[in-house]
C-alpha positions in Angstrom: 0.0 0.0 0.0 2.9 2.3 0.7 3.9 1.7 -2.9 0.4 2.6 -4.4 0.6 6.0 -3.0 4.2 6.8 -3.7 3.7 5.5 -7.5 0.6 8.1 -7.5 3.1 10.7 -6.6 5.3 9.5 -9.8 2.4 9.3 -12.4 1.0 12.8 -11.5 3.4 15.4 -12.5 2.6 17.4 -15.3 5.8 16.8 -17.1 4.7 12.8 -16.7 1.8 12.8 -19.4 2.9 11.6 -23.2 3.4 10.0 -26.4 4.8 6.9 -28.5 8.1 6.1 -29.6 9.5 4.1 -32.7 12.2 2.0 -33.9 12.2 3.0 -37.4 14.6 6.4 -37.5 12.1 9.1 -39.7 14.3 10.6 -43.0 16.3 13.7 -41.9 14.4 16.3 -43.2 16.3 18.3 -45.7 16.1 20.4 -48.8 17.9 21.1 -52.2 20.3 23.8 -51.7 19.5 26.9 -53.1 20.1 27.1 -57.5 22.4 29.2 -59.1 22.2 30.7 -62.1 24.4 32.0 -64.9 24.5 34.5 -67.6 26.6 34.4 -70.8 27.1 37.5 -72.9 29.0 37.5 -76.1 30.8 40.5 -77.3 31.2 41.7 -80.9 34.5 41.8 -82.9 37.2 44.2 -82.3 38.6 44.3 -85.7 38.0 43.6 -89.5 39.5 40.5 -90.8 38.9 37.2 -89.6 35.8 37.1 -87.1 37.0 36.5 -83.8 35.0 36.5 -80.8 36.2 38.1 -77.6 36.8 36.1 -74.4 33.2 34.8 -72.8 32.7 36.2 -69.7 30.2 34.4 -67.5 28.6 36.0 -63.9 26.8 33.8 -61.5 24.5 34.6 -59.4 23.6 32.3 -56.0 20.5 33.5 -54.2 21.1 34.4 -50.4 21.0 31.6 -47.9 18.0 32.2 -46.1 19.7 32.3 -42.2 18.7 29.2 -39.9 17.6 30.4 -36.2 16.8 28.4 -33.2 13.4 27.6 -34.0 14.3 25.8 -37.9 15.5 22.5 -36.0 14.4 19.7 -34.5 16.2 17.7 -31.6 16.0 14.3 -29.5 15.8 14.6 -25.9 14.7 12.9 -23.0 12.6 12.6 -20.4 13.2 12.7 -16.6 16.8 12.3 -17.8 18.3 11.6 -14.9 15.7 8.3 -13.1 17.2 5.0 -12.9 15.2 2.1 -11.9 14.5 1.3 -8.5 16.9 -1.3 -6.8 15.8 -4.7 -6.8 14.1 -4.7 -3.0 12.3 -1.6 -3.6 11.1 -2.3 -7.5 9.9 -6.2 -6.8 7.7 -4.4 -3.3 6.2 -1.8 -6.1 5.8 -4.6 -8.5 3.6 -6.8 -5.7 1.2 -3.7 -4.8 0.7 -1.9 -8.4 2.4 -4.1 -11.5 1.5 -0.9 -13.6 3.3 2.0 -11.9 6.1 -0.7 -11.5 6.1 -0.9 -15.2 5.9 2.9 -15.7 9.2 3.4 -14.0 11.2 0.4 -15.0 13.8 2.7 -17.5 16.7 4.0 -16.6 19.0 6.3 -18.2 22.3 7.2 -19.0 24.5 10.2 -17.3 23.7 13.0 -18.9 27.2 13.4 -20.5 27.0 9.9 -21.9 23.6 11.4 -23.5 25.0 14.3 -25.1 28.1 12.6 -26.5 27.1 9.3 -27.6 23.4 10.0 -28.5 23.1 13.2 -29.7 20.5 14.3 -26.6 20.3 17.8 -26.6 17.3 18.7 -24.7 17.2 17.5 -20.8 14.3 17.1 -18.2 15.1 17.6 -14.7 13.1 16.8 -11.3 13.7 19.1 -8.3 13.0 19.5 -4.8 13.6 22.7 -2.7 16.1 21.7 0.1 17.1 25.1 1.3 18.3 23.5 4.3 20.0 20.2 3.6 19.2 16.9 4.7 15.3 17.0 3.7 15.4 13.7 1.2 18.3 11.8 2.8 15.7 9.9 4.6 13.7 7.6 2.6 10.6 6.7 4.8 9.5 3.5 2.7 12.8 1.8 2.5 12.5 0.8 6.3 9.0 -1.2 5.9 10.9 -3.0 3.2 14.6 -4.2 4.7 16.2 -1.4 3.3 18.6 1.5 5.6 16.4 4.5 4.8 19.1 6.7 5.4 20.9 7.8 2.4 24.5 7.5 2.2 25.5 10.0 -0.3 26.9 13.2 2.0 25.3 15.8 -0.9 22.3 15.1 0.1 23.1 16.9 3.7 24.0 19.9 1.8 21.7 23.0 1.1 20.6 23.1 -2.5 17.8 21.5 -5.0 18.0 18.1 -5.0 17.1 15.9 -8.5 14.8 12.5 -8.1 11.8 11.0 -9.7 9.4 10.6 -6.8 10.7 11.0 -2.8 10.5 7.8 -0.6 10.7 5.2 -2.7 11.4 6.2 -6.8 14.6 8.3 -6.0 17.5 6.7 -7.4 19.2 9.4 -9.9 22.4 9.8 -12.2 23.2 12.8 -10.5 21.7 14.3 -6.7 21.9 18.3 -7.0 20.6 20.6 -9.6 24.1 21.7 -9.6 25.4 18.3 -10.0 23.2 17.8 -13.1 23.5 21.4 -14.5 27.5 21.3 -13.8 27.5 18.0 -16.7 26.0 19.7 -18.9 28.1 23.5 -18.9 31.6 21.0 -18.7 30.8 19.2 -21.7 29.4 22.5 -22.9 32.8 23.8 -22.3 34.4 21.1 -24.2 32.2 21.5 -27.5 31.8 25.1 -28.2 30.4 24.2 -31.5 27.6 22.2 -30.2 23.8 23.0 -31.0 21.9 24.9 -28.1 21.2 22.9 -25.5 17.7 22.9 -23.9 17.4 22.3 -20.4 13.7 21.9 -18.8 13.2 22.3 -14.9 10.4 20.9 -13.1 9.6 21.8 -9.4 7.9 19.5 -7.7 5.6 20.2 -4.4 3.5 17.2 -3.7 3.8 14.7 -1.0 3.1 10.9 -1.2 -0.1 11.5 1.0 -1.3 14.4 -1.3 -0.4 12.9 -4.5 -2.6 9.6 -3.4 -5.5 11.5 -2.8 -5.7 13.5 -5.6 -6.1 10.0 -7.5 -8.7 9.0 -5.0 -6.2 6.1 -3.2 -6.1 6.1 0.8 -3.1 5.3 2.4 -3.6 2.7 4.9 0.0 2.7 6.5 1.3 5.5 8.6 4.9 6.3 8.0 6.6 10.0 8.4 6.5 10.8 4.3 8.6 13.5 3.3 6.4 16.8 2.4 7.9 18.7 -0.1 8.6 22.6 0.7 5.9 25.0 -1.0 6.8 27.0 -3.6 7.9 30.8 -2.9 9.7 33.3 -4.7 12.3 32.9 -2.1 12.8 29.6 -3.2 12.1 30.6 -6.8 14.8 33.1 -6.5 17.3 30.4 -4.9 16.6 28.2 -8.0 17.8 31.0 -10.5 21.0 31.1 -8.3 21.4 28.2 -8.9 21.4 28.1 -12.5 23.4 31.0 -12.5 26.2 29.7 -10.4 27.0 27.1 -13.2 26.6 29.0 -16.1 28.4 32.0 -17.1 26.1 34.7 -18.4 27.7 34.5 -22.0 26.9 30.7 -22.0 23.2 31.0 -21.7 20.2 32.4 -24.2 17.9 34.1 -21.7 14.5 35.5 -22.5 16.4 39.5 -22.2 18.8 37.8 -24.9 15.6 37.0 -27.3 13.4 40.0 -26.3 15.6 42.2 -27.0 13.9 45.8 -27.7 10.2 44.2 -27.8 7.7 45.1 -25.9 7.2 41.7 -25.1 8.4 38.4 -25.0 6.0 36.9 -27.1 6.2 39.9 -29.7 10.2 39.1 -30.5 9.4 35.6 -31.1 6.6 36.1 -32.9 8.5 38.6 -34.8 11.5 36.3 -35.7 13.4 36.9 -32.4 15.4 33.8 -32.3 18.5 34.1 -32.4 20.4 32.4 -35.4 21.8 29.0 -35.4 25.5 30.3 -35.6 25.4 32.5 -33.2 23.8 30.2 -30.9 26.4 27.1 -30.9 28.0 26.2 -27.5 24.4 28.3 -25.9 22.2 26.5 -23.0 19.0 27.4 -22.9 16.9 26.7 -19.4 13.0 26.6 -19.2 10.5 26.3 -16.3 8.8 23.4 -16.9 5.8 24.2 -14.2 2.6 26.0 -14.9 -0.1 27.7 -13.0 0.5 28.7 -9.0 4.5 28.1 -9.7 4.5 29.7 -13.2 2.5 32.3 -12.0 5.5 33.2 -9.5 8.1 33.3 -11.4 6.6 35.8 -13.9 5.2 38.1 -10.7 6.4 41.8 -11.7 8.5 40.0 -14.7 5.8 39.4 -17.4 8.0 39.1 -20.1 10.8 37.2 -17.7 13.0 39.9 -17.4 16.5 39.4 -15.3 14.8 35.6 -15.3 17.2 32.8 -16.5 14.4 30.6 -17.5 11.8 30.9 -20.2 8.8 29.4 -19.3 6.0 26.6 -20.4 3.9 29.4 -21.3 0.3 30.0 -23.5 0.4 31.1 -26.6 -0.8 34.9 -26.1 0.7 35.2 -23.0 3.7 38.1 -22.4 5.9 35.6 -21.7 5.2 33.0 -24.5 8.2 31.6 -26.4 8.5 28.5 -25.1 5.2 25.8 -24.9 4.9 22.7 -24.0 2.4 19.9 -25.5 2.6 16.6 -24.4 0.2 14.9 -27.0 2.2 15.2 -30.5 -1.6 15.0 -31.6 -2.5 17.5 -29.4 -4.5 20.8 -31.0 -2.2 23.4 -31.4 0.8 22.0 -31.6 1.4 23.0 -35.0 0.0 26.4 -35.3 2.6 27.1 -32.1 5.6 25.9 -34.5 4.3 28.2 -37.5 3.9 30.8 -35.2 7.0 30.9 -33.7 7.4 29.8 -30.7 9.7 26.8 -29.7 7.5 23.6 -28.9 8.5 20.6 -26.9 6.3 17.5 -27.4 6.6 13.7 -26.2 7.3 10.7 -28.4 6.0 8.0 -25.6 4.5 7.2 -22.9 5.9 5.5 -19.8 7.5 2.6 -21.2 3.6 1.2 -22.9 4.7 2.4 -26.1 8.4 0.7 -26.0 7.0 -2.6 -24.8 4.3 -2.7 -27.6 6.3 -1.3 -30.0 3.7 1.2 -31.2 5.1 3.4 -33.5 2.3 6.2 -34.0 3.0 8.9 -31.5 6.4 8.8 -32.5 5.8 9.6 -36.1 3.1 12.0 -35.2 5.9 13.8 -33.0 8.4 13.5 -35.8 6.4 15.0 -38.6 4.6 18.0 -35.7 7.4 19.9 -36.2 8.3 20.1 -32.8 11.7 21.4 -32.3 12.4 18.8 -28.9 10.9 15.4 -29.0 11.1 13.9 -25.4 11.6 9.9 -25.3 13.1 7.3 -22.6 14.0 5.6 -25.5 17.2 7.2 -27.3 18.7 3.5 -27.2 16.7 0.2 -27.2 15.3 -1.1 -23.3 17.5 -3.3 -20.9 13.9 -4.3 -19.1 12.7 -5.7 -21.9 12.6 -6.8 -25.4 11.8 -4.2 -28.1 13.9 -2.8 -31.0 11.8 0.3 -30.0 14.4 3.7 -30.3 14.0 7.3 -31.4 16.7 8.6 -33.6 17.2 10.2 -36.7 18.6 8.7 -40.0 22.2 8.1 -39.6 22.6 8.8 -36.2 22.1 12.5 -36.5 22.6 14.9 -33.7 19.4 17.5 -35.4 17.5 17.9 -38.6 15.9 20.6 -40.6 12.2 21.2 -39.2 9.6 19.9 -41.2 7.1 22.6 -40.1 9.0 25.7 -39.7 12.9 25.2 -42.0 13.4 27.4 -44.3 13.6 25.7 -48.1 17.5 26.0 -48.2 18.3 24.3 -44.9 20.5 21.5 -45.6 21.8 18.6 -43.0 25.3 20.3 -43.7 24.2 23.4 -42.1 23.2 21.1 -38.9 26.9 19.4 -38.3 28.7 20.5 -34.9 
């Protein structure tokens, strides 16, 4: 029963909702380059006598190379990029209560450097808990009832500092602790590949306890055990977040929302307008986005409508001041689309928790694929260790991004793409 609650806890976050996956890699999307053209003019002779014909002179022409911006690619990325599966004691008691939220988090994933470097990831989900004090998820309530030592033994967990897991008390187990931790992967390989394609990095804060998350899905907890309760959100904490994010990056390594705004009146007005910034100049850049909406969202853009001095765009509504970012979970989802013609950068899921890899259902994932959405979010960058599947996203060769179906321009090429 302790299970049940905690695996309510995991299913109910708003960045938990999705799509499908496949194995079959969709065609990079690419087109012709641009033609040239030529002109031949013939000039007449310069003497009597014999006809001669002076020297042909030819001019070409090549029409201009329409310049690629942020929102003309599409990357893979993944989701909750940091879970690993539960240990064996703690994933075979989730398994005997509720077989289907033991199924729902049975993937695990690779650091996020191995991600960037070997499969071409280039947009990252993370999971954090305020932990302004230290020591607030080094106790994992449910590992006692189960033979496990609750207490954590990593010592970061003691510090002060946002703190990067799945689910508290019992779906914790992550490639890296701390926000910093995580973030800290990302700006060294960063460092190392200057060249690289921007970099998206999505931030969801999560405030719900195992208690709270139960009854919101109608499921009583019949055991009492001291469950960790998450802090509630302030701007305090809010604030502390940005902090974070800006004691890992250095301000030249980031494309904030000032950065894309610009002289706009709004947010929303510079992207609509064209406001992203072009491909070139965004190589080696990490973008960071808010992945929470309403009470939290609603926060961060107090007395900031269009973000300013924020680090973080937002998962906005189209319309909204602050809209340059949106997230929709269904690739089939209404919407989705116009966003990407509009402007704005979308994010969109290929699969759902691990139904779609299993089954091997292919149709979200080419939905997603052909959407235009510039980040596709999957579990499933390389084929499942749990189970048997050829099920993987990737695109055709192995490459890192392609030209957006929806929103490239006609002369964007795969050769323009190559970091």
């Amino acid at each position: 029963m302790i299970v049940a609650g905690l695996v309510v806890a995991s299913c109910s976050s708003s960045g938990d909702q999705a799509g499908s996956v496949s194995p079959t890699p969709a065609p990079t999307a690419s087109s012709t380059d641009a033609p040239t053209t030529s002109a031949t003019s013939t000039a007449a002779p310069a003497t009597a006598g014999p006809s001669t014909l002076a020297p042909t002179t030819v001019a070409t022409t090549t029409a201009p190379v329409e310049t690629l911006a942020i929102n003309h690619v599409q990357v893979i990325g993944s989701h909750n990029s940091y879970h690993l599966k539960p240990q064996a004691a703690a994933f075979d008691a989730i398994t005997a209560v509720s077989p289907e939220l033991a199924e729902s988090i049975e993937y695990s994933h690779r650091p996020l450097t191995e991600q960037l470097e070997q499969f071409g990831i280039r947009q990252f989900e993370l999971d954090v808990f305020a932990d302004p004090e230290g020591g607030l998820y080094a106790n994992r309530v449910a590992n006692a009832v189960i033979g496990l030592d609750p207490l954590a033994p990593e010592p970061e967990l003691q510090l002060p500092g946002y703190k990067v897991l799945h689910t508290q008390d019992y779906d914790y187990e992550t490639t890296c602790l701390t926000l910093v931790a995580c973030l800290g992967e990302v700006e060294a390989w960063s460092s190392d590949n200057p060249d690289h394609l921007p970099v998206m990095v999505l931030i969801e804060v999560k405030t719900q306890s195992v208690p709270d998350a139960a009854a919101a899905e109608g499921i009583e907890l019949t055991i009492d055990l001291p469950w960790t309760t998450p802090l509630t959100m302030t701007p305090e904490l809010l604030d502390a977040l940005d902090a974070e994010i800006a004691s890992v990056f250095p301000p030249d390594d980031l494309l904030t929302p000032d950065d894309v705004r610009g002289d706009a009146p709004t947010l929303q007005a510079a992207v609509l307008e064209g406001g992203w910034p072009a491909i070139d100049d965004s190589r080696g850049k990490v973008l960071v986005a808010l992945n929470n909406t309403g009470e939290i969202r609603a926060l961060y853009t107090d007395g900031r409508p269009s973000l300013e001095g924020r680090p973080m765009f937002t998962s906005a509504e189209p319309g909204d001041p602050d809209a340059a970012f949106v997230r929709f979970d269904d690739p089939s989802a209404d919407g989705l689309v116009d966003a990407v013609e509009a402007g704005y950068l979308v994010r969109t899921r290929t699969d759902s928790p691990t139904a779609d890899a299993r089954l091997n259902r292919t149709d979200d994932r080419e939905q997603a694929f052909a959407s235009g959405a510039h980040y596709l979010s999957t579990d499933y960058y390389e084929p499942s260790a749990y189970f048997d599947s050829p099920y993987v996203v990737a695109f055709a060769g192995g490459a890192v991004a392609r030209c957006n179906p929806i929103s490239a321009p006609p002369d964007c090429t795969a050769d323009r793409l190559v970091e």
